[in-house]
C-alpha positions in Angstrom: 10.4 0.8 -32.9 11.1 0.6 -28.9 9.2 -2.9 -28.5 9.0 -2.7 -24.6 5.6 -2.2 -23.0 4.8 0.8 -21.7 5.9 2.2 -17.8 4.0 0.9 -15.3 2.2 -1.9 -17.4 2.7 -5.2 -18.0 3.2 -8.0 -20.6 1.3 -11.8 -20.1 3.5 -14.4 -20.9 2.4 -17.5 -20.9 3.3 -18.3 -17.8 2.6 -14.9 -15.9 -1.0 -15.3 -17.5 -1.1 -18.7 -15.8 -0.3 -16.8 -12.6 -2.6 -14.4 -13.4 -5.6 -16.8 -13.6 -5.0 -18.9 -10.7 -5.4 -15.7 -9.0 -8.7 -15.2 -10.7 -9.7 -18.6 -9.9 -9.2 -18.1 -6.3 -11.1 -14.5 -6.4 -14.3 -16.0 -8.1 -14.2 -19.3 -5.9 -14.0 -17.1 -2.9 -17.2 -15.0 -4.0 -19.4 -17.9 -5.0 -18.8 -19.6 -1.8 -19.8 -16.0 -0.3 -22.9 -15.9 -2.9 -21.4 -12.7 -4.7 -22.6 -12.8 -8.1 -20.6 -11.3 -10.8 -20.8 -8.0 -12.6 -19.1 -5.6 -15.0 -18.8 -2.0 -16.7 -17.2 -0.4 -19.1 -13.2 0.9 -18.7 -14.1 4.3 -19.8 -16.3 6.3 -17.8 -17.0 10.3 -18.0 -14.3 12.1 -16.2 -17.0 13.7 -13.8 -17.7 10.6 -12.2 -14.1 10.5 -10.6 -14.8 13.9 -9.6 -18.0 13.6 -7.5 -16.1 10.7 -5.5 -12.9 12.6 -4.7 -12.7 15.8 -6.3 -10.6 17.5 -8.7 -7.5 15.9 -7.5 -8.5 13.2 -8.6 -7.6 14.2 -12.3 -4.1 14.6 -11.9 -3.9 10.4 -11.4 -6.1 9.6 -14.5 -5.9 8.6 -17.8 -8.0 11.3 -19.2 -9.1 12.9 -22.7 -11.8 14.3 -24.7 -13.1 12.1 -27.3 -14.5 11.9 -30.6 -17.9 13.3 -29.1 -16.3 15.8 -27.3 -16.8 14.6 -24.0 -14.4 14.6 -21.2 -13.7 10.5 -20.2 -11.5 8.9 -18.5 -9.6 5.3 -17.8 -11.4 3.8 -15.0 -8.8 4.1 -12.2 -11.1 1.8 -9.8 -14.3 0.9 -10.0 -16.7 1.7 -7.3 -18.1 4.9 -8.5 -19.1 2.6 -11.6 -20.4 0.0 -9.2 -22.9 3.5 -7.6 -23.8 4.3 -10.9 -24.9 1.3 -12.4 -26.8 0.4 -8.9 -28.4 4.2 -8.7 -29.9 3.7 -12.3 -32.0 1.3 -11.2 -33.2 3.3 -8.3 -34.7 0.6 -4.9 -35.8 -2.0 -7.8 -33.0 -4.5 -7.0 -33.7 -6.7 -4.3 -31.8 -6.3 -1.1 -28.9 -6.7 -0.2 -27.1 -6.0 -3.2 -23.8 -8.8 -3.4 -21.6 -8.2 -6.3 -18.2 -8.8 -7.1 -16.3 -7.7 -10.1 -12.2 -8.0 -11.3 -11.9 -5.1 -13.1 -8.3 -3.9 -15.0 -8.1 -0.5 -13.3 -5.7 2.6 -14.8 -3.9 5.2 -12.7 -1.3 7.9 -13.7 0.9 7.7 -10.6 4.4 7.5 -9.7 5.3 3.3 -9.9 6.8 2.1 -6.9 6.8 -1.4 -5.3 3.7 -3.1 -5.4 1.8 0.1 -7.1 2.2 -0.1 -10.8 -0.1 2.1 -13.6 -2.7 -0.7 -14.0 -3.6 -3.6 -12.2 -6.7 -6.0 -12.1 -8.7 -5.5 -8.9 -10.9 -8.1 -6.9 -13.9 -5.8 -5.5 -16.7 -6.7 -3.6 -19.4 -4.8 -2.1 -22.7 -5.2 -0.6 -25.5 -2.7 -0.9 -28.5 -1.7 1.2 -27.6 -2.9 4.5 -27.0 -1.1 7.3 -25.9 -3.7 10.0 -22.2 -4.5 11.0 -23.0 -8.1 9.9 -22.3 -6.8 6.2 -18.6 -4.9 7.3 -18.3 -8.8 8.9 -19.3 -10.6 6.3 -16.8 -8.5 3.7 -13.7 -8.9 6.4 -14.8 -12.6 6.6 -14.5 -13.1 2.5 -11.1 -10.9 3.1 -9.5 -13.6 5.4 -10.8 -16.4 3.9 -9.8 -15.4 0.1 -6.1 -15.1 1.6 -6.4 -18.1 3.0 -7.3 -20.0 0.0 -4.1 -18.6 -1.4 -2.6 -21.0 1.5 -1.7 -17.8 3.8 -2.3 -18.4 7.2 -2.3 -16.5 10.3 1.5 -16.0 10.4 1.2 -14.4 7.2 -1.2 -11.3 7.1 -3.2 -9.2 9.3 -6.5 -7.4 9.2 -6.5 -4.6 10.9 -10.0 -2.6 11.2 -10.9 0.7 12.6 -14.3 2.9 12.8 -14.1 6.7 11.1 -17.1 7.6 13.3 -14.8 6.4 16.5 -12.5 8.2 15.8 -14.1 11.6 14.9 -16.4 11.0 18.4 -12.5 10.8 20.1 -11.4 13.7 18.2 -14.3 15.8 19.0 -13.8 14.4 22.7 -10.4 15.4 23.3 -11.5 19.1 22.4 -11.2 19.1 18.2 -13.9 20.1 16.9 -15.3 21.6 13.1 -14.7 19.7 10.0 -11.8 21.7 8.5 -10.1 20.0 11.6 -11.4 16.7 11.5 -9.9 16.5 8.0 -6.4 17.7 9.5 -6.5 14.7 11.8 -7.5 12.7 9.1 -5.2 13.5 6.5 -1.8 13.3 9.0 -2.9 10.4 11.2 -3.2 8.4 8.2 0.8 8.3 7.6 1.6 7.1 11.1 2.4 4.0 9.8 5.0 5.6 7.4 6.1 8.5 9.1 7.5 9.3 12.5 4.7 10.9 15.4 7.4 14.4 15.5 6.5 14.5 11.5 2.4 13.8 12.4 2.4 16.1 15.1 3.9 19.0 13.3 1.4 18.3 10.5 -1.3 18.4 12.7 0.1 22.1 14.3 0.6 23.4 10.9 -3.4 22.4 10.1 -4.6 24.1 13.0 -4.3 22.2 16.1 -2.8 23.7 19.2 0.3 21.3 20.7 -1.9 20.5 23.7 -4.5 19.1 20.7 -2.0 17.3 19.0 -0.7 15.6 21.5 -3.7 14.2 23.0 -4.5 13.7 19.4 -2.0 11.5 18.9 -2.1 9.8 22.8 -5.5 8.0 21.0 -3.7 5.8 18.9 -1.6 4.2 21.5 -4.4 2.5 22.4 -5.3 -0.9 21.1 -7.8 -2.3 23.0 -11.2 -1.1 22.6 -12.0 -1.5 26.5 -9.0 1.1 27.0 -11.1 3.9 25.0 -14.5 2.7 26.9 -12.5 3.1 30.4 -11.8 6.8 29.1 -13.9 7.7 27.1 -17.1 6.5 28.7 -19.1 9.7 29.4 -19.4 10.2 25.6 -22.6 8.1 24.2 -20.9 8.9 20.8 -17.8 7.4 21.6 -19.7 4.4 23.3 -22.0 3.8 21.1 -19.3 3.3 18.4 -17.3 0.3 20.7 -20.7 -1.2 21.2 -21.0 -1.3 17.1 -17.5 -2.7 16.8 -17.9 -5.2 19.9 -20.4 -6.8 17.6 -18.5 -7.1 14.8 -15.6 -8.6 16.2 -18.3 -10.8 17.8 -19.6 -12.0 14.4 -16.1 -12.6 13.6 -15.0 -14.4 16.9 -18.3 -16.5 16.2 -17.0 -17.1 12.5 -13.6 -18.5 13.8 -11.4 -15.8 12.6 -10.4 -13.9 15.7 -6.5 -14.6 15.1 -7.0 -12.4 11.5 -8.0 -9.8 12.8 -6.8 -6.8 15.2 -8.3 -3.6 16.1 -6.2 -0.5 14.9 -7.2 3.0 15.5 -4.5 4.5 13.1 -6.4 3.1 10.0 -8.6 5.9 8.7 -7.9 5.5 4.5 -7.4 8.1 2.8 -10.5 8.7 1.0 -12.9 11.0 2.5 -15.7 9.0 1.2 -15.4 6.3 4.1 -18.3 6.9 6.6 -17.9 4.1 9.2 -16.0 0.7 9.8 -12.5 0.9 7.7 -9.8 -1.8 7.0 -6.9 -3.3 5.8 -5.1 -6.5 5.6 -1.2 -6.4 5.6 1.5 -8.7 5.4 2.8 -9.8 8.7 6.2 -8.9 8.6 5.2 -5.3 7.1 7.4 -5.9 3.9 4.5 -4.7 1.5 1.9 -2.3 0.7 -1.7 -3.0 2.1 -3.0 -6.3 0.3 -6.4 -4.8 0.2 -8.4 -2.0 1.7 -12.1 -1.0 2.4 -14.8 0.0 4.5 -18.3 1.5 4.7 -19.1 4.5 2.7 -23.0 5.0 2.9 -23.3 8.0 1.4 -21.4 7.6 -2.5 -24.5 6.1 -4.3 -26.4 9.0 -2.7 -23.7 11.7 -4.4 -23.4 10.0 -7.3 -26.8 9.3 -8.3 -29.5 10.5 -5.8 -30.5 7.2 -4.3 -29.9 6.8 -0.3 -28.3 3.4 -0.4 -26.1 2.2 2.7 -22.9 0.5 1.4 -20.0 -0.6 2.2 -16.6 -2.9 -0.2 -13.3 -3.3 -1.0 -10.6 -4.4 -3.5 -7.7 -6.1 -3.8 -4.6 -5.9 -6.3 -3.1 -8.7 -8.0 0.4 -6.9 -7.9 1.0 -7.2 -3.9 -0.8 -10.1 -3.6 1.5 -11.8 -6.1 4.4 -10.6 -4.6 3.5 -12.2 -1.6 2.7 -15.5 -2.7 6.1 -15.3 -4.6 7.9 -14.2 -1.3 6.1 -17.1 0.4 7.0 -19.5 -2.6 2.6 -20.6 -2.6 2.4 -20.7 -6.6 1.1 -24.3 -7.3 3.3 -26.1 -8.9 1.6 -26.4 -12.3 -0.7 -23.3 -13.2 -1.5 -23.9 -16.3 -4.0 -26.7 -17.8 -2.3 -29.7 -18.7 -2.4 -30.9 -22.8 -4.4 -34.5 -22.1 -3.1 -35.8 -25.3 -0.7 -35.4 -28.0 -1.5 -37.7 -31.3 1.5 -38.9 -32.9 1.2 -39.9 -36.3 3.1 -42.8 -37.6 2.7 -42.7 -41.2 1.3 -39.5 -43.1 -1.8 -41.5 -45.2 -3.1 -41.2 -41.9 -3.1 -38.2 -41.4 -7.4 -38.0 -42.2 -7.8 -40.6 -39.7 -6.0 -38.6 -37.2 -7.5 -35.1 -37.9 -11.0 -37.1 -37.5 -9.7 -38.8 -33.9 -8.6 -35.3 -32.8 -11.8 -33.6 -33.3 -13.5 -36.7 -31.7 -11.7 -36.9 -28.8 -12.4 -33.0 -28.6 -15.5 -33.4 -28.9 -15.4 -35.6 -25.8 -13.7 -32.8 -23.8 -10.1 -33.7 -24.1 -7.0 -31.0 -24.9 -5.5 -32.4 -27.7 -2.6 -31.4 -30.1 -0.6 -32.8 -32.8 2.2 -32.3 -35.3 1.1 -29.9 -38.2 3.4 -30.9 -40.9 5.0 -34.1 -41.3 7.6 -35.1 -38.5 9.5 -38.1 -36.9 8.5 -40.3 -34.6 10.8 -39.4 -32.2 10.6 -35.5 -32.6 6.3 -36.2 -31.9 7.1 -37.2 -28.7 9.6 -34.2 -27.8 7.5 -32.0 -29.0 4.6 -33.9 -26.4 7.1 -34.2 -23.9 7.6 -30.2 -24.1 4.0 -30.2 -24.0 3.9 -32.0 -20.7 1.1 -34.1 -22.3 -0.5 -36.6 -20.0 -0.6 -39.3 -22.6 0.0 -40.0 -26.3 -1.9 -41.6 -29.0 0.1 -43.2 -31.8 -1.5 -43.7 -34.8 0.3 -46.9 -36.7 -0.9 -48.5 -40.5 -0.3 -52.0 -38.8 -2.5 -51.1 -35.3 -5.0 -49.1 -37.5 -6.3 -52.1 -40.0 -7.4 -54.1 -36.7 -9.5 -50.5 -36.1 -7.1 -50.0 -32.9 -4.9 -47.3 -31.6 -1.7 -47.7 -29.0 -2.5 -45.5 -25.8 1.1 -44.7 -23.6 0.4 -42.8 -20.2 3.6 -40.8 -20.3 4.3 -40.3 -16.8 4.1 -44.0 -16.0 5.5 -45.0 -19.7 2.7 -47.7 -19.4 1.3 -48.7 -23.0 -1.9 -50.3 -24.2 -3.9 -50.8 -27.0 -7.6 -49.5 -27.2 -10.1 -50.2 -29.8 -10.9 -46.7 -31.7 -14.6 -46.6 -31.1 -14.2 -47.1 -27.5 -11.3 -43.9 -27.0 -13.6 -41.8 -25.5 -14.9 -43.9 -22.9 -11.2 -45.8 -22.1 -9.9 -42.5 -21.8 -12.1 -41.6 -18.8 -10.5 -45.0 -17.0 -7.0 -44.4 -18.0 -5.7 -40.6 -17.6 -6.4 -40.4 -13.4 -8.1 -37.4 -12.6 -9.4 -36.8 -15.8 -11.4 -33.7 -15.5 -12.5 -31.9 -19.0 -13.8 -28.8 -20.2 -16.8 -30.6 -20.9 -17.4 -31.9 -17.2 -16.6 -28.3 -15.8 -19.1 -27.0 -17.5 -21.7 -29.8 -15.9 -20.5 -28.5 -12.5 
């Protein structure tokens, strides 16, 4: 039996788990401090849902069968079009706006590559039933400030945002006009990142356009201030009208303190059709990686999915780039996972009662504690604690035991004491620094 995971998915270790939720940790932090509450669906969905948001094509990239019921379902391969259905169910009854945040494990059957394997877990967030550029803000906002939490700084990543209405008020301006052409310029201007302008330009000929189009087409992008388009573009109340929308959101931002995160790029359109307005994406500075995360405005998806007219807007972001990036930057904290407070070492094995009782006490008072299972020398107890990178050990002794006390060592200052047994739980408070417990989380 070939005991490797399958291609394009992953095995938790341990450790990469530890990685896995520190990145979690951040993600929820981020959203609370953003008052995003949480929600969640389910990872299959009917295969028909995928289709209303992006069409047929769609299919080729799932994980996709008929089941037991006969009906034709699917792997979730993202998780908006769940995030439309759940909120078009219950119609206008939910208060507005809608702020939810989710970190979904999302399936796709594409080719791997770097930094795009066959699953991933996905940070989304998306607001609901607001109209305003505050909200496209707001999300960027979270965007930079969830990096930065990561301990990237401006050196590190980008945001760069763009408008899909600016740009189809330019196209149309420049002379293109009729949808089967604005969804040629779409399609090729959104690989002028990756590929040359020749390559663009002769896509954009092939689609439709004359040369004289293209070219003019492609002038538009090297432009990358938005008073440049205003100075040219300013007998067009479509095109103005647009810069005065994202004048005010860079505003918000400027006001928020984030104007070094975020630049204004006219070549990022996404790729899925379903965008209707502001559109970004935050990249790595030196332009190593895939995006870190995308999104943008895309008021009409609730609408097509389930009837209800609902403005709103998201995005998500991958673990796999994100981690690659902290690993390239070396930002994993040096200890990930939760330390053991205490290991119990057990002197002679007629105590063993009087131990199992401590343990569960001192569990009881919120405390990770772990001990030897079977009978074991001193000196191998406090490898095996040592392994365990324990905080402190508890060493049970017959002598030490008859007075009703117990020898507490804090093993990364090797100091020793003894404490009376009925007092542990509150000595242990004073004597492990930082002491923080399940227990008292929970109170938080």
């Amino acid at each position: 039996m070939d005991l490797a995971s399958l291609p394009g998915f992953r095995d938790f270790f341990p450790e990469e788990a530890a990685r896995r939720d520190y990145i979690f940790r951040v993600w929820r932090e981020t959203a609370r401090r953003y008052a995003f509450s949480a929600y969640d669906g389910p990872p299959l969905e009917l295969t028909d849902l995928y289709r209303r948001k992006s069409g047929d094509e769609i299919v080729g990239q799932l994980y996709c069968f008929e089941d037991k019921g006969g009906r034709d379902i699917a792997l979730r391969p993202e998780m908006t079009p769940t995030l439309a259905r759940m909120v078009a169910s219950k119609g206008q009854s939910l208060p507005k706006p809608i702020k939810w945040f989710s970190i979904p494990q999302v399936f796709r059957y594409e080719r791997q590559q770097r930094g795009r394997l066959r699953e991933h877990f996905q940070f989304n967030c998306d607001i609901l039933g607001e109209e305003g550029v505050a909200a496209d803000a707001e999300l960027v906002a979270l965007v930079v400030d969830c990096l930065r939490a990561f301990g990237l700084g401006e050196a590190d990543f980008r945001v760069r945002v763009s408008d899909r209405q600016l740009l189809s008020a330019l196209i149309t301006a420049v002379g293109v006009e009729g949808d089967a052409l604005l969804k040629v310029v779409f399609a090729s201007v959104d690989k002028l990142s990756r590929e040359p302008p020749e390559k663009v330009k002769a896509k954009l000929v092939e689609g439709g356009l004359q040369e004289a189009q293209a070219d003019r087409v492609l002038s538009l992008f090297q432009r990358k201030k938005l008073s440049d388009i205003t100075a040219e573009f300013d007998s067009s109340k479509a095109v103005c009208d647009r810069v005065m929308a994202l004048q005010r959101f860079f505003g918000i931002l400027d006001a928020k303190g984030l104007q070094g995160y975020v630049e204004f790029d006219l070549s990022i359109v996404r790729g899925l059709a379903y965008y209707t307005g502001i559109v970004f994406e935050a990249f790595d500075c030196k332009g190593e990686l895939r995006a870190i995360c995308g999104g943008g405005r895309y008021d009409q998806l609730v609408k097509t999915i389930g009837g209800v007219d609902m403005p709103a807007l998201g995005f998500g972001m991958g673990d796999v780039v994100l981690a690659e990036l902290l690993t390239e930057r070396k930002l994993w904290p040096e200890k990930l996972a939760q330390p053991l407070d205490v290991f119990l070492v057990l002197v002679d094995e007629k105590l063993r009662p009087q131990m199992l009782s401590l343990a569960h006490q001192l569990r009881g008072e919120g405390l990770g504690v772990d001990y030897a299972f079977g009978e074991m020398a001193v000196g191998k107890q406090f490898k095996v604690a040592s392994q365990k990178e324990a905080r402190a050990a508890v060493i049970l002794g017959p002598e030490e035991w008859k007075r009703g006390m117990i020898k507490f060592k804090n093993l990364a200052t090797r100091d020793e004491k003894e404490l009376s047994v009925s007092d542990i739980g509150i000595e242990f408070k004073m004597l492990l620094p930082g002491w923080r417990t399940y227990a008292s989380t929970l109170k938080q």
